[in-house]
N, C-alpha and C positions, 0 to 999 in steps of 0.2 A: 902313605903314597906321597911322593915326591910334588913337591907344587913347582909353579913357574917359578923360576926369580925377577929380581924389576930390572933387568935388564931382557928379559923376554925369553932366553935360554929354556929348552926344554929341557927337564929333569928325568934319573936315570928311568922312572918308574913308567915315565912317559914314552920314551925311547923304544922301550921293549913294549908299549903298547902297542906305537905306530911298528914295530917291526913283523908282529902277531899279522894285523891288519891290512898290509901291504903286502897283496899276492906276487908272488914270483912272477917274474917274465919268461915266458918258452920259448927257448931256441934264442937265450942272449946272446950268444954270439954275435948275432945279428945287430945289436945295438956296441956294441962293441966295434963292429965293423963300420957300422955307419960314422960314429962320435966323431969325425973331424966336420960333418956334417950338422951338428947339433940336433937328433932327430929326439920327436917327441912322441910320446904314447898316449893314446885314449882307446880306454874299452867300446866293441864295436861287436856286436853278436858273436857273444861268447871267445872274441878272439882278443888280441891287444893289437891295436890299427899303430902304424908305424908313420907319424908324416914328417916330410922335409920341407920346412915352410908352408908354404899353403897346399902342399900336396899331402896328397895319401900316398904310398910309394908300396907299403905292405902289412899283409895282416900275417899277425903269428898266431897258431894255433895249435894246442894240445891236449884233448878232450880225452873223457878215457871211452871205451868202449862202446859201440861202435865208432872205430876214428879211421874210418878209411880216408878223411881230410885235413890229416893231421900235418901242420907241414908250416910252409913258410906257403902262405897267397901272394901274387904279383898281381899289383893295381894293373892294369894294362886292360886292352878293347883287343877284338875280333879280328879289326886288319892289322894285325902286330905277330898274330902269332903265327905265321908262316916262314917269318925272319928272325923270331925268336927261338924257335924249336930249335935249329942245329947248334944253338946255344945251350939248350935246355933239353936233351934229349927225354927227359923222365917226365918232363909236362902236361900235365890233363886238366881236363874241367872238371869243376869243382862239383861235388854230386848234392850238398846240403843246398845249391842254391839252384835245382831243379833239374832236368834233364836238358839232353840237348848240350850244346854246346855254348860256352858261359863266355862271359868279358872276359874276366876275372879268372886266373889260371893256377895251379896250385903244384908247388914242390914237394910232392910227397916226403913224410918224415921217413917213411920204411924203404925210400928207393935208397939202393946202394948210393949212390951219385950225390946224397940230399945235403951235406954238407959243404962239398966241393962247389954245386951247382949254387948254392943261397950264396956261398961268398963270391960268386961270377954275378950274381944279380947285383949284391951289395956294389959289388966296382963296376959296373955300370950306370948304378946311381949315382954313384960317386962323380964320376964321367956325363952326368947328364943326359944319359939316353931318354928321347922323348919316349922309349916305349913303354917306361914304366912308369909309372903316376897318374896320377890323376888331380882335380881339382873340384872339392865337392860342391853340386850343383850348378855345377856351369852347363848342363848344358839345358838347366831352368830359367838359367840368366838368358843366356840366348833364346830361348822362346817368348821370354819380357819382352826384349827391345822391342821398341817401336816398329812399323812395319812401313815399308813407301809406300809414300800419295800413290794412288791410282788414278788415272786419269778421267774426267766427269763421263765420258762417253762410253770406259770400258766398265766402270762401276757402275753405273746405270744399267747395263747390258747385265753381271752379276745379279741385279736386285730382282727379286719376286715381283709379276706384272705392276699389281698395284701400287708397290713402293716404288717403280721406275717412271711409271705415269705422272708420279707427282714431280720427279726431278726434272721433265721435260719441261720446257718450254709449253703454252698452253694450246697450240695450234695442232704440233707432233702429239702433246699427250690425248688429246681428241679422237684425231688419228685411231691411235691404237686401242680407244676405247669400245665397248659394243655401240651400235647403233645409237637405241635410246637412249645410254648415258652420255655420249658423243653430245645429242642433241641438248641437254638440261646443259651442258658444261658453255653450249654456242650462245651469241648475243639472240634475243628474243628474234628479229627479222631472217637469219642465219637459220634456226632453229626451225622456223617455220618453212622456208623455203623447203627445208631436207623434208619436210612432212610429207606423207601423202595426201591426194585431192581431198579426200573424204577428212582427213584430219581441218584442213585448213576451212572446211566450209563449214564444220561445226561452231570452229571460233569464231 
């Protein structure tokens, strides 16, 4: 078996290892189309996920039997596809990722149209259409971000009785307390006066 040399260079023996190893890409074309784009691939449940910089833009897929979702996938959301469709006549959701109607929308491989149609995706990519891509986990980034002050009197209003009692001022939180805790909470002569007769003549 071929070794490295000291220049680093992989040897022939090597070569044909990594080439054994290195699964084919489905439906390169696709990458082909994109290349002035420099797009890159990572495996992505059982597909090869297609991104343009920080986006995702497409997954490629070609499984064998059952492959009703064999196809090129378009990154894309819900309110896109109403404007995408007379683009994409042959467009469906995708069935491996539930029922119902999906983000995430797929180029059948078996529709007559699937080649013509992938390379109208590709030059739209090309072109920057916001409907395709995505960008992964942002919209966990956005449930991060910090959230605005509320204001002391509608956050107070939010809290569970108890925890709002304590944010008040000591007079209002009295106020809203029962009777007897009202009472324990007021200065001793205050506390006595709320008493009833009978209270006051025992002390």
């Amino acid at each position: 078996m071929t070794k490295r040399s000291r220049s680093g260079r992989v040897g022939p023996a090597d070569d044909v290892f990594a080439a054994r190893k290195r699964k084919p890409v489905p439906h390169e074309f696709v990458l082909e189309a994109l290349a002035p784009l420099g797009p890159e691939t990572r495996p992505m449940f059982g597909c090869v996920a297609v991104y343009v910089e920080e986006k995702i833009v497409l997954a490629l897929r070609d499984k064998p039997p059952p492959a009703q979702d064999n196809g090129v996938w378009l990154a894309t959301a819900k309110e896109h596809h109403a404007a995408l469709r007379p683009e994409f006549p042959s467009m469906r959701s995708i069935e491996v990722l539930g029922s119902g109607v999906t983000g995430w929308q797929v180029l059948p491989a078996d529709a007559p149209d699937f080649e013509e149609a992938t390379l109208r995706a590709c030059a739209l990519i090309r072109a920057g259409d916001p409907r395709i891509g995505k960008v992964p986990g942002e919209k966990r980034k956005r449930s991060d971000s910090p959230r605005p002050e509320v204001p002391a009197k509608k956050a107070a209003a939010k809290l569970p009785a108890k925890k709002a009692a304590a944010k008040l001022p000591a007079k209002k939180a009295a106020a809203k307390l029962p009777a007897k805790k009202a009472a324990a909470k007021l200065p001793a002569k205050k506390a006595a006066a709320k008493l009833p007769a009978t209270g006051r003549a025992r002390g």
